[in-house]
C-alpha positions in Angstrom: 0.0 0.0 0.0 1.2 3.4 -0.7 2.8 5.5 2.3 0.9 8.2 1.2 -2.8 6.6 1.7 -1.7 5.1 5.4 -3.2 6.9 7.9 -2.2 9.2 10.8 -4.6 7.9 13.5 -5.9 4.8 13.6 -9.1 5.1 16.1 -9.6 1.5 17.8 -13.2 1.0 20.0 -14.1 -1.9 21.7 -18.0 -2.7 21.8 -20.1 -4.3 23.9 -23.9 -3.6 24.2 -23.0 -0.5 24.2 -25.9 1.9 23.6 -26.9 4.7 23.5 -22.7 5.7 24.1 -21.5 4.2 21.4 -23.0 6.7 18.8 -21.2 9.6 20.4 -17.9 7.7 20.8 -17.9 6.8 17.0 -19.0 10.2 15.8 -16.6 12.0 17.9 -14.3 10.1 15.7 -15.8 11.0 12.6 -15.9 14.4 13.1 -12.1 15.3 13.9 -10.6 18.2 12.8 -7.7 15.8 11.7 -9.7 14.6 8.6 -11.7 11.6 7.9 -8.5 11.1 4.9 -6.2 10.6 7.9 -7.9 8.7 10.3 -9.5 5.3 10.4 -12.2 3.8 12.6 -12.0 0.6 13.7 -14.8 -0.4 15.5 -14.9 -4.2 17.0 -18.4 -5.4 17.8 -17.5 -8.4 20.7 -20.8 -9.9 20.0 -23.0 -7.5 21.2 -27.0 -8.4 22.0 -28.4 -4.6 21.6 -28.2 -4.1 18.3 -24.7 -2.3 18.8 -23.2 -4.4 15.6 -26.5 -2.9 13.2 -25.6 0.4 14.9 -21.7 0.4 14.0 -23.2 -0.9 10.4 -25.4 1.9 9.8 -22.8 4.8 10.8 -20.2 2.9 8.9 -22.6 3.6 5.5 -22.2 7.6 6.3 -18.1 7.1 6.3 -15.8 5.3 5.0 -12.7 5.6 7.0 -15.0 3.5 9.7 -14.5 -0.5 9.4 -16.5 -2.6 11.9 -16.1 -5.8 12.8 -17.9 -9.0 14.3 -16.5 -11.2 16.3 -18.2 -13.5 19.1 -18.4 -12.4 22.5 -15.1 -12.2 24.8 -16.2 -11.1 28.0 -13.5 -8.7 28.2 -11.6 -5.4 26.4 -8.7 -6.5 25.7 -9.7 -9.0 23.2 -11.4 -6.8 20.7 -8.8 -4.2 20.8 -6.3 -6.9 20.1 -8.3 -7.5 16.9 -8.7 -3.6 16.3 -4.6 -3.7 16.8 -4.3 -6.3 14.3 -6.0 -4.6 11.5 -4.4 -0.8 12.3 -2.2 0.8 9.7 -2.1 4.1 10.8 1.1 6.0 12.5 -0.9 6.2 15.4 -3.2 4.1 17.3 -5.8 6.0 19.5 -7.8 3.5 22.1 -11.3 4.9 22.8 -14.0 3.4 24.7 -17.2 3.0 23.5 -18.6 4.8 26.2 -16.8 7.9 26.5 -15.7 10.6 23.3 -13.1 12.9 21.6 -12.7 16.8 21.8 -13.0 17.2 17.6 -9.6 18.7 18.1 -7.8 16.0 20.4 -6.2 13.8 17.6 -5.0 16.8 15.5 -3.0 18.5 18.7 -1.7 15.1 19.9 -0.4 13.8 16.3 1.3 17.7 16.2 2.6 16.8 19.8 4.3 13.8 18.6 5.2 14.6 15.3 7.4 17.9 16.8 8.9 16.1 19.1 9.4 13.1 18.4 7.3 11.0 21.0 6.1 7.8 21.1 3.1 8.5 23.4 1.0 11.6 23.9 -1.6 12.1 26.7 -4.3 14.1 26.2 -6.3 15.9 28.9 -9.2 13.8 30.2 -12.4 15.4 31.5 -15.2 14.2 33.5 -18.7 13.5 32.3 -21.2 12.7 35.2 -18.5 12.6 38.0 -16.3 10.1 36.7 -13.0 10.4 38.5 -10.1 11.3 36.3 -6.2 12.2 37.0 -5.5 15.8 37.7 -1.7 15.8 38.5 -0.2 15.3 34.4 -2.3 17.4 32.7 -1.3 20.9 35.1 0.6 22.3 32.0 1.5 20.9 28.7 4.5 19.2 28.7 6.5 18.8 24.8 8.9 15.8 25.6 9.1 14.3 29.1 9.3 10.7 30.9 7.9 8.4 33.2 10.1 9.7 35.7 10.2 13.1 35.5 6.3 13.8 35.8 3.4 12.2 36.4 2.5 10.4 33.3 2.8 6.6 35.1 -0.1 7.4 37.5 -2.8 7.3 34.5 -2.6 3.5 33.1 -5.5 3.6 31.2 -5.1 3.0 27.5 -6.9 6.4 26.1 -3.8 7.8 25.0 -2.1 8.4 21.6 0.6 5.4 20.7 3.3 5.4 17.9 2.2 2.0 16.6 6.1 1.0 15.2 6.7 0.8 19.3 3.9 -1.5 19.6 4.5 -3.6 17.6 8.2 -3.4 18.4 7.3 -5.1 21.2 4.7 -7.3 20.2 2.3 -5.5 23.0 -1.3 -7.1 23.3 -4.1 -6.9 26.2 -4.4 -9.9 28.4 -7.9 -11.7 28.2 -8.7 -10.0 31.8 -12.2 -8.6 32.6 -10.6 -5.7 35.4 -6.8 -4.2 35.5 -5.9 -5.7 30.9 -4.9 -2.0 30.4 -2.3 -1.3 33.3 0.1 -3.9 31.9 0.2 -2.8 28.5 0.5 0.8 29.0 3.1 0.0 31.9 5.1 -1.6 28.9 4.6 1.0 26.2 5.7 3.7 29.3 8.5 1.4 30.2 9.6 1.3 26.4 9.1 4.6 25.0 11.3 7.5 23.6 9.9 10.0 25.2 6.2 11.3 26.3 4.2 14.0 25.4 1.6 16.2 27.5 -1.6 18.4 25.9 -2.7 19.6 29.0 -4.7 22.9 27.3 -7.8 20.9 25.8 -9.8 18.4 26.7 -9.2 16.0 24.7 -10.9 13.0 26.2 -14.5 12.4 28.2 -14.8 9.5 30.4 -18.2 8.7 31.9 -20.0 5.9 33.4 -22.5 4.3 30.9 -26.4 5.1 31.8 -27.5 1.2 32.7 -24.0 1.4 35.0 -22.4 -1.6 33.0 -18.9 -0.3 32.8 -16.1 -3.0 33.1 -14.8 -1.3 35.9 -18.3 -1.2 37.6 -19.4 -4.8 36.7 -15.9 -6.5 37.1 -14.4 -4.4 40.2 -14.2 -7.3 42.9 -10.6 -9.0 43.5 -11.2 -12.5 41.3 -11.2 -10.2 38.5 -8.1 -8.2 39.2 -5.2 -10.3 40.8 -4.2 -11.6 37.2 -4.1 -8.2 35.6 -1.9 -6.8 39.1 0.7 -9.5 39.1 1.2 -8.8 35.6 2.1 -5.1 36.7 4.7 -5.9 39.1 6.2 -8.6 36.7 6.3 -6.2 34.0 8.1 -3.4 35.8 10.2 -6.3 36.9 10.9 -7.3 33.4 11.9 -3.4 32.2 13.7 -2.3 35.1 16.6 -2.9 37.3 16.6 -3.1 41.0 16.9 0.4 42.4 15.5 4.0 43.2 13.9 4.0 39.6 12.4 0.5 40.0 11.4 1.7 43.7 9.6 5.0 42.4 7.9 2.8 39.6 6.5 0.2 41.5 5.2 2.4 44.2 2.3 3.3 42.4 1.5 -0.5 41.7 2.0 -0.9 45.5 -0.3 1.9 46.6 -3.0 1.6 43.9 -2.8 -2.1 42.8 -2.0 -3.5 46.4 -3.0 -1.6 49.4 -5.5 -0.1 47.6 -7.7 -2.6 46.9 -6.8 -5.1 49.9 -8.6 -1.9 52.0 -11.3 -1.7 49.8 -12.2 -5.7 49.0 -10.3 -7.9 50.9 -13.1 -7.4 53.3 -15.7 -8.1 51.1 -14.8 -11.7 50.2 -15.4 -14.7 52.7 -12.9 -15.0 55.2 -12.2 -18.4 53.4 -11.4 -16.7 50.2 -9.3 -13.9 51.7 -7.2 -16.0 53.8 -6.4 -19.2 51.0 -7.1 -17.1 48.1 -6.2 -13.9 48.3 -4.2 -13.3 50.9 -1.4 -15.7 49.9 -1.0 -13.7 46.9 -0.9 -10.0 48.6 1.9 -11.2 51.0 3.9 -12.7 48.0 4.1 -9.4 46.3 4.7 -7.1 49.6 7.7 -9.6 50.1 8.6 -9.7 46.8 8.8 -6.2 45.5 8.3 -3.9 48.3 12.1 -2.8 49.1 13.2 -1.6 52.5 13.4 1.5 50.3 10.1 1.7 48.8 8.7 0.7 52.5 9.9 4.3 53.7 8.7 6.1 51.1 5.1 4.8 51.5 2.1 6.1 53.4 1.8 5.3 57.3 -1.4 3.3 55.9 0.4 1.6 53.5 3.3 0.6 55.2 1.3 -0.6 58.6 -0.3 -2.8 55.7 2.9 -4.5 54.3 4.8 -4.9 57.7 1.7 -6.8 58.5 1.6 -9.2 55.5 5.0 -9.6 55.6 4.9 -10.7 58.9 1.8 -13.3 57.7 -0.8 -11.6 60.3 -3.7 -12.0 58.2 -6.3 -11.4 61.4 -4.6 -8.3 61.8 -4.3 -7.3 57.7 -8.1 -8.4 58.0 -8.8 -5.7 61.1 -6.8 -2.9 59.6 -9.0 -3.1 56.6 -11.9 -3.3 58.0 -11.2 -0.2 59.9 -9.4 1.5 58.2 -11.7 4.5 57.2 -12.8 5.2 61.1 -8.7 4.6 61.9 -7.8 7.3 59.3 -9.4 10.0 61.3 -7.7 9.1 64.6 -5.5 12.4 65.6 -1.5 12.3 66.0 0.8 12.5 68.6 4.1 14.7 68.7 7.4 13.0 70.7 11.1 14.3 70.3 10.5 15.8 67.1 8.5 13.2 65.3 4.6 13.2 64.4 3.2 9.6 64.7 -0.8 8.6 63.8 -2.2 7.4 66.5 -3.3 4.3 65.5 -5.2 1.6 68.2 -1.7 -0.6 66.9 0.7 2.2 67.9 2.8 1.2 70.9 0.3 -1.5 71.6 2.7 -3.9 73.2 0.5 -6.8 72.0 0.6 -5.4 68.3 4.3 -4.9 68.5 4.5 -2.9 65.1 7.4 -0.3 65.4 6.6 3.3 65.1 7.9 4.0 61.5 5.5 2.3 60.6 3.5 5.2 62.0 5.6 7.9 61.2 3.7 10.7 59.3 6.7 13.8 59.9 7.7 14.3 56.6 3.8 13.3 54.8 2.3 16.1 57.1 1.1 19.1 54.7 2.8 22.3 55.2 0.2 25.8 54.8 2.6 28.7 54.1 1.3 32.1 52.3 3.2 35.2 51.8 1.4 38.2 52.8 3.8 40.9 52.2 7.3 41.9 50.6 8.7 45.1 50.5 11.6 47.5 50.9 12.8 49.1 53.8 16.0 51.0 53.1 18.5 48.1 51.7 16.5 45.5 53.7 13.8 43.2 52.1 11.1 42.5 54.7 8.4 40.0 54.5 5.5 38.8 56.1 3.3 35.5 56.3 2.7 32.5 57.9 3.1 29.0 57.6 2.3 25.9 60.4 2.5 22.1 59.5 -0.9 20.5 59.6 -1.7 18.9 63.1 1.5 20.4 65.1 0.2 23.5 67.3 2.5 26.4 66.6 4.0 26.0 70.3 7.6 27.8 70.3 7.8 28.1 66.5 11.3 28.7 65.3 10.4 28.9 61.9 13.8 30.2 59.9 14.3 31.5 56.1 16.6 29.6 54.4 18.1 30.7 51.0 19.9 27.9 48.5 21.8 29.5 46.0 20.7 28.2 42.4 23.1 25.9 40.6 25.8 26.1 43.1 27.7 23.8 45.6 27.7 25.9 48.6 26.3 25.8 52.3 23.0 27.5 52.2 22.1 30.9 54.4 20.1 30.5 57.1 18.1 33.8 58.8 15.9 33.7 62.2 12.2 35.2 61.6 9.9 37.0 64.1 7.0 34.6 65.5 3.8 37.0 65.7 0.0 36.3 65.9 -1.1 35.4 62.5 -3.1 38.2 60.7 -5.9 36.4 59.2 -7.9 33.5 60.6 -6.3 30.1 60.2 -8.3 26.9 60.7 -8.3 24.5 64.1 -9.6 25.0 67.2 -8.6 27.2 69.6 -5.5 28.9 69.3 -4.0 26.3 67.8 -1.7 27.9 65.0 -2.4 31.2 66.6 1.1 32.2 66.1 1.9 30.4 63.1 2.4 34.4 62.1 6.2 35.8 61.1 8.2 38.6 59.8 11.5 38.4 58.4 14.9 40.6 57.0 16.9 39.8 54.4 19.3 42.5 54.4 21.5 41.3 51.1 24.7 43.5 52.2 25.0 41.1 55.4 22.8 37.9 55.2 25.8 35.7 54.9 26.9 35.4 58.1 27.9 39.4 58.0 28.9 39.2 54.8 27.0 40.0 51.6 25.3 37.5 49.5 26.8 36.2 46.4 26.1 37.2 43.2 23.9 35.1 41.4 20.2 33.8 42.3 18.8 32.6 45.3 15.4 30.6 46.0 14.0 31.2 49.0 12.9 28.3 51.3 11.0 28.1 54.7 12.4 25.9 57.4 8.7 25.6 59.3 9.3 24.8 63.0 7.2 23.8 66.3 7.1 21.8 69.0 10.2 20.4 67.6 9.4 19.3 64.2 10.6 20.9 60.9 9.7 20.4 57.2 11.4 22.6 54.5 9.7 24.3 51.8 9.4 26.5 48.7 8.4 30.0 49.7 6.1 32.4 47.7 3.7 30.6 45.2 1.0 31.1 48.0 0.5 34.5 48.2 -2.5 35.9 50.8 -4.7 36.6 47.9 -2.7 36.6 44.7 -2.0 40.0 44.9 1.6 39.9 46.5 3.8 41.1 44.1 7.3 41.3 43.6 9.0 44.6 45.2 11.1 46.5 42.1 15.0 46.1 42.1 17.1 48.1 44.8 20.5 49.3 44.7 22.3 47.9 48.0 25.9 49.0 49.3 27.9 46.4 50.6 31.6 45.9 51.7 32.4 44.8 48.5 30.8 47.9 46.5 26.9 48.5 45.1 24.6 46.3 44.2 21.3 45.7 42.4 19.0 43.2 44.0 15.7 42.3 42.0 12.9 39.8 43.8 11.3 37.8 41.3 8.7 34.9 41.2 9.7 32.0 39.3 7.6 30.7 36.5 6.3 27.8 39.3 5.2 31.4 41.5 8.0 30.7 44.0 10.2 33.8 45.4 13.6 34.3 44.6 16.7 36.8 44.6 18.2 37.7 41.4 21.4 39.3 43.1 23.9 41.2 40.8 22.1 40.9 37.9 23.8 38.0 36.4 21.6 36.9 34.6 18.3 38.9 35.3 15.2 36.8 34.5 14.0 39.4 32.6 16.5 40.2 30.4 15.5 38.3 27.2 17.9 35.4 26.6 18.5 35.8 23.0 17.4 38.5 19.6 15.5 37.9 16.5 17.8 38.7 13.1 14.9 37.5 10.9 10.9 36.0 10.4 10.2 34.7 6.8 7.9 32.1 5.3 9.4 28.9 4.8 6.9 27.9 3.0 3.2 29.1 2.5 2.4 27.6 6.4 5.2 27.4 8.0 7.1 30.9 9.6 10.6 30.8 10.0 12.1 32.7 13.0 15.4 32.8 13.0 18.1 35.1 15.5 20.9 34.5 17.9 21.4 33.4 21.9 23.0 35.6 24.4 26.4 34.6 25.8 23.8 34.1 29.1 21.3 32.2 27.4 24.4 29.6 25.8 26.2 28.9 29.5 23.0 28.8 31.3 21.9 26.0 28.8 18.0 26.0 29.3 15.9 25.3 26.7 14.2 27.8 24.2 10.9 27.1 22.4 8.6 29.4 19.8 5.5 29.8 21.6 1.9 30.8 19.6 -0.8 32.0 22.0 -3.8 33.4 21.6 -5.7 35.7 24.2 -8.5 32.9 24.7 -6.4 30.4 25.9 -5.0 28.8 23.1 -0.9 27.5 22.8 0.8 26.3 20.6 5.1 25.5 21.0 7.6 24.0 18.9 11.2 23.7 19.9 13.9 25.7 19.0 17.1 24.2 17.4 21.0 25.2 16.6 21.4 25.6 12.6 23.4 22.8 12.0 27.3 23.4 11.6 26.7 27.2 12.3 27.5 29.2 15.6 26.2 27.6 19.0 24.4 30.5 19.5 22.4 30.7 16.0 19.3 29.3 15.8 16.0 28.6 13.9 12.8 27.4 14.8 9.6 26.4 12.2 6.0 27.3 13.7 3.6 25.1 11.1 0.9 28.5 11.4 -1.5 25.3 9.8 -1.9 24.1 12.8 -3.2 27.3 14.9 -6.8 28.0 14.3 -8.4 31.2 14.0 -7.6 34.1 15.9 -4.4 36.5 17.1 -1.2 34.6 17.7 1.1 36.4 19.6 4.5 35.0 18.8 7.3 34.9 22.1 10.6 32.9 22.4 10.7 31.1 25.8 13.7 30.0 27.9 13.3 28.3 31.2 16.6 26.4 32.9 16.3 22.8 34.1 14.9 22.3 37.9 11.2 24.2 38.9 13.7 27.3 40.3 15.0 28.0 36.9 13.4 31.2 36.6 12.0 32.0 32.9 13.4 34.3 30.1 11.9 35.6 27.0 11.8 37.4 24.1 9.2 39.2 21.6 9.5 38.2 18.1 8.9 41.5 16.5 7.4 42.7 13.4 9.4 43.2 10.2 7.3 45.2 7.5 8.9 43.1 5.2 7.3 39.9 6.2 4.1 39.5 3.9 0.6 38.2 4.2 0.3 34.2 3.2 -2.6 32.0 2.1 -2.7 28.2 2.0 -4.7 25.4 1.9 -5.6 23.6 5.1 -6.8 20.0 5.0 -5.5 20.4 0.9 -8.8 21.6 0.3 -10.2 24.9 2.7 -8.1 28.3 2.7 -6.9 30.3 5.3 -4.8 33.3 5.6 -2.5 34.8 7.8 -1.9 38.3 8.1 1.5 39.4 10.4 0.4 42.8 12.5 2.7 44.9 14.9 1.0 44.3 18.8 1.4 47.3 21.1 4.3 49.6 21.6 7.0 47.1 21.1 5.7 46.2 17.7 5.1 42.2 19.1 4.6 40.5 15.7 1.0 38.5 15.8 -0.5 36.4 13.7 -4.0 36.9 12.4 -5.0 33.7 11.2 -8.7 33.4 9.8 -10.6 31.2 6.7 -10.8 32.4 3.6 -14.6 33.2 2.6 -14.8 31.6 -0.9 -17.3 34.2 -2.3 -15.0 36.8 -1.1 -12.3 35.5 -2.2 -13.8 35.0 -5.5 -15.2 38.5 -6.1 -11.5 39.8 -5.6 -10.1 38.3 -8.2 -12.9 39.2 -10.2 -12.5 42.7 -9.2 -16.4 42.7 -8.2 
């Protein structure tokens, strides 16, 4: 078959009975703004009663890029989308269920994900229909290239994501013939396996939702006979990808959390007590023995690990009782001794128990409230003011200190005492409980090192929160009382060693930093546009040179498109190849925005969230002209570059073509 008639996407759906869902799913499909030329349907009916199969047979006569198919009843998912697999030629395959839908734009903005960067898998945000629960964490910004370790992709294993079907087949992936828990092993592979993973995080590009009759898989099939073959799959699979060590450790604690101690709360106690001793239990303790590391055990939950020192220890009665319980036992208070915050569970220093207290240890899990309310200037002196308490610790002798870290550098950090006050707004608890939770604070830059002045360079600013004993360390600033807070303008300060300017600034993650010297100000734009032409009729070429700043700081630069609406679009910048290291060229594919005002920007933020961010306007050249093309090869658009505001920002208009308009021009009519 010709490369050129292969398509992009290839859409697989899985059907069961599955009306009235299935005829959104399918025509959310249909109607993508990808094009029906580049995607194809495949729809598998797995012997469906309803009349789902005459359903999938009459939309398929309104389009042909949907292909349905019959096949006898499996009882499960993951058989008929092992069929739709079989029969996919596109780039792409796209798993969607058959009772949940596509944004129309969701396949276009994940294929441009992948395609300019290079990705083998692309999440796109999920939204809620009817209460459904969905992950929140991944989808907070979009994120171009990233891994399973770096973010929070490997929390959502469910297979509605956007996979490069060469790494499927690279590695011969199929879904096991499971009712509950077929998805988490084969997404846990394509993760394990793939170069690189991208984030759209600015469109929902997938509704989940719980079928009307409330015959979901998940609902139907939720009890433990039909997950324990789908869970030992996940910890053998991580097993099978990944060495022993912190990387395996941080893997396999969410298979631990959510595929062990998650559901042994939740349904162990629900079987027979025949059942969940011979049959179930057996099984949980092999797999808290067998991949639960001492390492892994201190990173988890008190819950969690009370839970695996207990089947590791074969105390089934006592697993049993801590399940059963476990919701009334979660609201028991906490108990502060020699600097440590234990949960007072009825096990915790029971003699009879005999479970040792880390295993009821909740220091460092404790949440810490901080805000800042105020930052100003006062002479050559930066004061602020806020407060912060951890969660359950009465703010008894607090000794909260500021502490600042100096950014990419190998040095002790600088510690500075605040003020304990009465807090100035209303903070939860009874009593007087974090009543002086309140503090002040000096950073007085000409002698906060120990008398001597700070160093040049930038400084993140941390709070060391202390009471009754216990401290936990935090970022400072990106709670602000109010969101209106805002960053004091630079000051000139004299020091020993001569004058300098200090400027506060938030970072892009809202946290509060010191930019001291100037080195390499934030806001100073980390490189200059030489040039913007068409580099073809729908693609803009921006090309200019890095700062000497921008080149040793080493962050990474992207084109940003953004509209005032909400709407972003980013594509990386690279080095010309065998020029300068400091030249550079990016390609922004202006087919891909849709219609509105671009506004074009050049963003560089360092490696770490304290890298603080840099950028640059692209401006407007008269030179650059107007341009027309076709989009989908048959509907045309224009763009039209205009000069935004008083630095002359160049934007983008970008609109469709009227055809009688367009028409009467050329006729002169």
């Amino acid at each position: 078959m010709p490369a050129l008639s292969r398509p992009r996407v290839s859409v697989i759906i899985p059907a069961y009975n599955s009306l009235p869902e299935l005829t959104r799913a399918v025509t959310s499909a249909m109607d993508q703004t990808l094009g029906q030329d580049r995607v194809e349907i495949i729809a598998v009916d797995d012997g469906s009663t309803d009349g789902t199969g005459e359903e999938l047979e009459r939309l398929a006569r309104t389009c042909p890029a949907l292909h349905v198919i019959h096949q006898e009843n499996s009882g499960c998912a993951g058989v008929p989308r092992n069929t739709g697999l079989d029969h996919a030629r596109g780039d792409f395959v796209f798993f969607l269920d058959s009772d949940d839908y596509l944004g129309p734009d969701a396949l276009r903005r994940m294929v441009a994900m992948a395609d300019a960067h290079g990705t083998d898998i692309v999440l796109g945000k999920i939204a809620s229909v009817g209460g459904r629960a969905v992950p929140r964490a991944v989808f907070q910004r979009n994120q171009p290239r990233t891994d399973i370790f770096s973010s929070h992709a490997y929390l959502t294993l469910g297979p509605w994501k956007l996979f490069r079907r060469s790494l499927i087949e690279r590695l011969g992936l199929r879904f096991p013939p499971y009712r509950n828990c077929e998805d988490k092993p084969f997404t846990a592979a394509a993760y394990l396996n793939a170069s690189g993973i991208s984030v759209v995080a600015d469109y929902d590009c997938y509704y989940v939702r719980y079928r009307e009759n409330r015959t979901n898989l998940t609902l139907t099939a939720s009890d433990l006979a039909h997950r324990m073959d789908g869970t030992r799959l996940c910890f053998e699979t991580v097993a099978r990808y990944l060495e022993p060590g912190p990387r395996r450790d941080q893997i396999m604690r969410r298979h631990v959390e959510w595929e062990l101690c998650g559901p042994l709360r939740g349904l162990l106690p629900r079987e027979s007590e025949q059942d969940a001793r011979e049959r179930f239990f057996p099984e949980f303790r092999h797999w808290a023995s067998t991949w639960v590391t001492d390492a892994l055990f201190q990173r988890l939950d008190a819950p969690d690990r009370l839970l695996v020192h207990l089947l590791r220890a074969d105390r089934f009665d006592d697993v049993l009782t801590v399940a059963r319980n476990a919701g009334r036992d979660a609201r028991r208070g906490h108990l502060v001794d020699k600097g440590r915050v234990y949960w007072l569970h009825p096990f915790f220093r029971d003699h009879t128990a005999a479970v040792p207290d880390i295993c009821f240890d909740v220091t460092d899990r404790l949440p810490v409230q901080h805000h800042l309310e105020a930052a100003s200037w006062h002479g050559g002196v930066l004061r602020l003011a806020g407060h912060a308490y951890v969660e359950d610790v009465d703010s008894l002798d607090p000794a909260t200190e500021i502490v600042l870290r100096k950014y990419r550098a190998d040095r002790p950090e600088v510690r500075l005492p605040t003020t304990p006050c009465p807090s100035a707004h209303p903070l939860p608890g009874e009593g007087r409980r974090y009543e002086m939770a309140g503090f002040t604070a000096e950073i007085d830059p000409a002698t906060a090192d120990g008398g001597a002045p700070l160093e040049r360079g930038l400084w993140n600013i941390y709070l060391d929160v202390r009471a009754q004993g216990v401290s936990r360390t935090v970022r400072f600033g990106n709670r602000r009382e109010g969101g209106e807070v805002t960053h004091p303008t630079r000051r000139r300060v004299t020091t020993s060693q001569g004058p300098v300017t200090v400027v506060p600034y938030f970072t892009p993650y809202g946290n509060l930093s010191l930019d001291v010297g100037e080195v390499a100000h934030p806001l100073d734009p980390p490189c200059q546009v030489l040039r913007t032409i068409w580099h073809t009729r729908s693609t803009l070429l921006v090309g200019g040179r890095l700062t000497e700043e921008a080149v040793r700081d080493g962050g990474a630069l992207r084109l940003r498109a953004e509209t005032g609406t909400g709407g972003v679009h980013e594509v990386p910048v690279r080095g010309e190849q065998g020029g300068s290291v400091n030249v550079f060229t990016a390609r922004l594919p202006i087919g891909r925005l849709g219609p509105g005002c671009w506004t074009l920007t050049l963003v560089m933020e360092g490696p770490g969230e304290d890298a603080p961010r840099r950028t640059a306007i692209v401006p407007y050249f008269d030179r650059l002209a107007a341009t027309r093309w076709l989009r989908f090869g048959c509907r045309p658009y224009y763009a039209k570059p205009v000069a935004l505001g008083p630095a002359r920002a160049l934007g983008l208009e970008v609109a469709p073509i009227k055809v009688v308009t367009g028409v009467r021009r050329r006729l002169g009519g």
